[in-house]
C-alpha positions as CSV (number, residue, x, y, z in Angstrom):
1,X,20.1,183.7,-26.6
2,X,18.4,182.2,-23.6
3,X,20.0,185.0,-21.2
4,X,19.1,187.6,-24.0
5,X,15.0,186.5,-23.4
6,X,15.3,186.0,-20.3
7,X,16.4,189.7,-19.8
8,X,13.9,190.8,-22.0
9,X,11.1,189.1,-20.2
10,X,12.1,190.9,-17.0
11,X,12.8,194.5,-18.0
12,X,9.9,195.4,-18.1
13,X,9.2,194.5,-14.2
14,X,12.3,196.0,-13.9
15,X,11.6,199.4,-15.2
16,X,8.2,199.4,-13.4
17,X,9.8,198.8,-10.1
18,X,11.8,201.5,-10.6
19,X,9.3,203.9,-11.9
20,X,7.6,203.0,-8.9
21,X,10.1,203.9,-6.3
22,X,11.0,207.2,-7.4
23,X,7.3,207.8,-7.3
24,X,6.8,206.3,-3.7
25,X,9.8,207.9,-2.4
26,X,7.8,211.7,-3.8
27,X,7.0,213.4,-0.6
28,X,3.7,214.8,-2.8
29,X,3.3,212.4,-5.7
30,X,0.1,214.0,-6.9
31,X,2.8,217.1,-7.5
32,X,5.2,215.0,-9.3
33,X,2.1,213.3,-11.6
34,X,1.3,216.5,-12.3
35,X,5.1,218.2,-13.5
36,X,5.2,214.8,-15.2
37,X,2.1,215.9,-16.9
38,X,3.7,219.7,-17.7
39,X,6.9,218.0,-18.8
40,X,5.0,215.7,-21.7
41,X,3.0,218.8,-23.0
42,X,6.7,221.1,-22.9
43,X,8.0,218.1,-25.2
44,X,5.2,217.7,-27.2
45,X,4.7,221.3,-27.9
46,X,8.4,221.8,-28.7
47,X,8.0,218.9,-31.4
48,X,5.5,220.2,-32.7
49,X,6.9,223.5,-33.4
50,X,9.9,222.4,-35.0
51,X,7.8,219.5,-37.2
52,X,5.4,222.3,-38.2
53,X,6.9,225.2,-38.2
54,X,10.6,225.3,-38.2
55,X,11.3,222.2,-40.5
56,X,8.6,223.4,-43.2
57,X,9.8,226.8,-43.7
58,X,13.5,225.7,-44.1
59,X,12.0,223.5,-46.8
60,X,10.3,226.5,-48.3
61,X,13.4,228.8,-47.4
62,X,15.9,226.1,-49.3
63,X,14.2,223.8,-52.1
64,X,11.2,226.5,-53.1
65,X,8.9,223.3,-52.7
66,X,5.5,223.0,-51.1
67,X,6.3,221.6,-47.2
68,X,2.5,220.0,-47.0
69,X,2.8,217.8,-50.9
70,X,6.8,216.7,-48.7
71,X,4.8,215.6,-46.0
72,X,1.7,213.9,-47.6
73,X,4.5,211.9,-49.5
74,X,6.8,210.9,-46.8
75,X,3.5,210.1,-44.8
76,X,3.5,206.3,-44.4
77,X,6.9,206.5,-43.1
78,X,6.6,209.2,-40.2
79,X,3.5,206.5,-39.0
80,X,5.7,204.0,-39.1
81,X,7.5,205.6,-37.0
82,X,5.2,206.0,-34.3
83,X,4.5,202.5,-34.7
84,X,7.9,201.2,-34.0
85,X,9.5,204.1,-32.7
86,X,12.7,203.4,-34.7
87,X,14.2,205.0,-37.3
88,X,16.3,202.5,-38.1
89,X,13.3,200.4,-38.8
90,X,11.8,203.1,-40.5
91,X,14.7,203.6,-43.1
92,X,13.9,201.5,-46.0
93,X,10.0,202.9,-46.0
94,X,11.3,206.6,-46.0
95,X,13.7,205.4,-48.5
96,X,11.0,204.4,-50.8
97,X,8.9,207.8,-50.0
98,X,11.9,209.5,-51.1
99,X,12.3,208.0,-54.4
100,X,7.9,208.1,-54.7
101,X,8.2,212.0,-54.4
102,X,10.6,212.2,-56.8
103,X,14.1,212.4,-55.7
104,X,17.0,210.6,-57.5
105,X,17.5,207.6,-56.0
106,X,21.6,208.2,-55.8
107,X,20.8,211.3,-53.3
108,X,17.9,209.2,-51.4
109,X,20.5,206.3,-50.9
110,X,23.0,208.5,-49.4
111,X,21.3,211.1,-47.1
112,X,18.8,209.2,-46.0
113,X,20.9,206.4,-44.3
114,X,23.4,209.5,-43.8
115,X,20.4,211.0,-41.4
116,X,19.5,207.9,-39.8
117,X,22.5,207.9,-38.1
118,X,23.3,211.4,-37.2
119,X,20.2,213.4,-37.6
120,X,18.6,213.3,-33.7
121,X,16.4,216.8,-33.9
122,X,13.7,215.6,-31.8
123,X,16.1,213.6,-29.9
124,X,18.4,216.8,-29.0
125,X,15.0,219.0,-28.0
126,X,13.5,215.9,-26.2
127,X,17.4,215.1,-24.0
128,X,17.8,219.2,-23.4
129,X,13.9,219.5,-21.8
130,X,14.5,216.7,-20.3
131,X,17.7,217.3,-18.0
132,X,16.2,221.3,-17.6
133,X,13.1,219.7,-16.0
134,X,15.2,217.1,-13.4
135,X,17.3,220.2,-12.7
136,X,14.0,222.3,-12.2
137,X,12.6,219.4,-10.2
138,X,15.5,219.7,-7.5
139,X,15.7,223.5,-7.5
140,X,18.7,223.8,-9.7
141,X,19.1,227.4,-11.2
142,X,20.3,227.0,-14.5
143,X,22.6,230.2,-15.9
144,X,22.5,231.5,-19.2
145,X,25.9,229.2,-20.1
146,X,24.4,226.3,-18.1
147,X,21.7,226.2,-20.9
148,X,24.1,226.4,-23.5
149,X,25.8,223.8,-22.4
150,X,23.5,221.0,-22.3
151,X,22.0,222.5,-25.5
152,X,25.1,221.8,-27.6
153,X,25.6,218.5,-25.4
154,X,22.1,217.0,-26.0
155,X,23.2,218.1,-29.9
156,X,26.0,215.8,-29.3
157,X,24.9,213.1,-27.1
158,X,21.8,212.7,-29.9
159,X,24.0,211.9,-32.8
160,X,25.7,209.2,-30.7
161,X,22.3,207.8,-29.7
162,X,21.5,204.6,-31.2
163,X,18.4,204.1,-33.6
164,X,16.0,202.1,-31.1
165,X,13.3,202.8,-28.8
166,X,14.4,204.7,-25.7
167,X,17.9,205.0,-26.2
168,X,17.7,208.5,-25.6
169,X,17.6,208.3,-21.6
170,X,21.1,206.9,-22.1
171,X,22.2,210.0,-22.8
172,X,21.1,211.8,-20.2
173,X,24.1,210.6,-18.3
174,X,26.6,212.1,-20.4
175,X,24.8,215.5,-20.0
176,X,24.1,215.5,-15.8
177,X,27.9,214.5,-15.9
178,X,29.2,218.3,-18.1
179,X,27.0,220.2,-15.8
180,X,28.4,218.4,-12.8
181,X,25.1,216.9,-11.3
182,X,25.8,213.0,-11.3
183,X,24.2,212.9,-7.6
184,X,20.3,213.4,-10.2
185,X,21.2,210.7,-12.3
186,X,19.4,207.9,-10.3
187,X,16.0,210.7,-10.9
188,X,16.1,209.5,-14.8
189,X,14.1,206.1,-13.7
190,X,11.1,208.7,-12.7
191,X,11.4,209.6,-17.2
192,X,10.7,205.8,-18.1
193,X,7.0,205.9,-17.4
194,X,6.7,208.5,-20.1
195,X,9.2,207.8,-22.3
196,X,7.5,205.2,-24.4
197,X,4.9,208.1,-25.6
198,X,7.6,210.3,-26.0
199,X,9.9,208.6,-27.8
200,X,7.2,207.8,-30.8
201,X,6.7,211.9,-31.6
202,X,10.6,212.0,-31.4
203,X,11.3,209.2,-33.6
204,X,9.2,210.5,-36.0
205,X,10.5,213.9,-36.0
206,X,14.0,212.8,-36.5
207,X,12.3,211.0,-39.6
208,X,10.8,214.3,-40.8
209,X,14.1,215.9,-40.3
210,X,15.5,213.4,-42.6
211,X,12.9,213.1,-45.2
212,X,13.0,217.4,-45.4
213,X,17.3,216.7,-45.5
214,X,16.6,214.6,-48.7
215,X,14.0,216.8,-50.2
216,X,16.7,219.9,-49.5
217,X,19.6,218.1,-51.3
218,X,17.5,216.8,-54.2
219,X,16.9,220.1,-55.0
220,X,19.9,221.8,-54.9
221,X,21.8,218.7,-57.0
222,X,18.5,219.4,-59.8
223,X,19.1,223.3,-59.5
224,X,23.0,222.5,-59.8
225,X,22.7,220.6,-62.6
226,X,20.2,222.6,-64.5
227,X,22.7,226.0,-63.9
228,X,25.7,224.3,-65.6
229,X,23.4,222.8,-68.4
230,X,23.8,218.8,-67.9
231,X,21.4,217.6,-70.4
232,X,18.2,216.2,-69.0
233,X,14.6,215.8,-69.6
234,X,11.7,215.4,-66.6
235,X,8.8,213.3,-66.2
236,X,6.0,213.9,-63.4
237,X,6.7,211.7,-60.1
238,X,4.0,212.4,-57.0
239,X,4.3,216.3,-56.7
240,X,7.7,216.8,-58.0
241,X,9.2,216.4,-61.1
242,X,11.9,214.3,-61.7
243,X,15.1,214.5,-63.7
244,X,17.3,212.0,-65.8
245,X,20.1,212.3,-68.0
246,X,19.2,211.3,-71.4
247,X,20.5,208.6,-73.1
248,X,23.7,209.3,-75.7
């Protein structure tokens, strides 16, 4: 445990020192600042799109509930989220939201773990702008299938990627290796000075993505149920009502 703190103690000069190379060795740093800058706003923006846009209307498209009352509920989690930037801390909170909004706790104790571990949406979009801007950075042009590929190999790489704070850039590896460009993976010290801001919006759009997952499956299992006439009677839970079998 000793050699465990003492490592902790030192990453962080660690990090920094490498950060600071890559930045040094820049023949224009003010140019590299600056597509560092371009590259946080191209992540952001593409979080923000799929948190607000795409992720609501498949909860629309899917469950026929109102998106904003899903994300007023599951609320407390998605800041805890940026707070710790894990959703494996995050887990038992958005478990709780879950079963506050009103779905059955059997679905919420399933999908919701289930998500944790393999649902990385703002992961994958975080990884694939990622290795398209180091590529960018040294003048790689990228074909049509190049793109594809480290789309559906960020998709894979994410689920694999472990639950804590910035084990994302771990991934980038497996990606620069499909498309063959090992000799930029040394460039992925340059990502750790942003990643730390980064990885809060991600972590808490892979908890969004879960929270909508649970929502989704709650309401196809009530809808289910309801079609082949399973005896059950609701009561009013948050914005959703909430169904039981009745007794005998």
């Amino acid at each position: 445990m000793k050699l465990v703190f003492a490592i902790i103690l030192v990453t962080p000069v660690g990090v920094a020192s490498l950060v600071a190379n890559t930045i040094l060795s820049a023949c224009n740093i003010l140019l590299l600042l600056k597509s560092l800058g371009l590259y946080m706003v191209t992540v952001v923006v593409g979080l923000f799109i799929h948190t607000f846009i795409i992720l609501p209307l498949t909860v629309v498209i899917l469950s026929r509930q109102n998106p904003v009352h899903v994300f007023r509920s599951f609320l407390p989690a998605l800041i805890m989220a940026i707070s710790t930037s894990s959703s494996a801390a995050t887990m038992p909170l958005t478990m709780q939201c879950g079963e506050d909004y009103g779905c059955e706790r059997s679905i919420v104790q399933f999908v919701i773990p289930f998500g944790t571990n393999i649902n990385r949406d703002g992961t994958a979009l975080y990884e694939a702008i990622a290795v398209i801007f180091i590529c960018q950075a040294h003048g790689v042009n990228l074909s049509v299938g190049s793109v594809i590929v480290i789309v559906l190999n960020a998709t894979i790489a994410a689920i694999g990627t472990a639950s804590i704070p910035n084990a994302a850039l771990v991934s980038f590896v497996t990606i620069l290796q499909a498309l063959s460009l090992t000799q930029y993976i040394s460039d992925i010290s340059i990502l750790f000075a942003v990643d730390w801001v980064l990885g809060m919006f991600r972590t808490a759009v892979n908890v969004w993505g879960d929270a909508c997952a649970c929502v989704i499956i709650d309401a196809w299992n009530k809808h289910h149920s309801r079609m082949n006439g399973f005896p059950r009677h609701t009561r009013q839970i948050g914005h959703t009502k909430m169904l039981h079998d009745e007794d005998g």
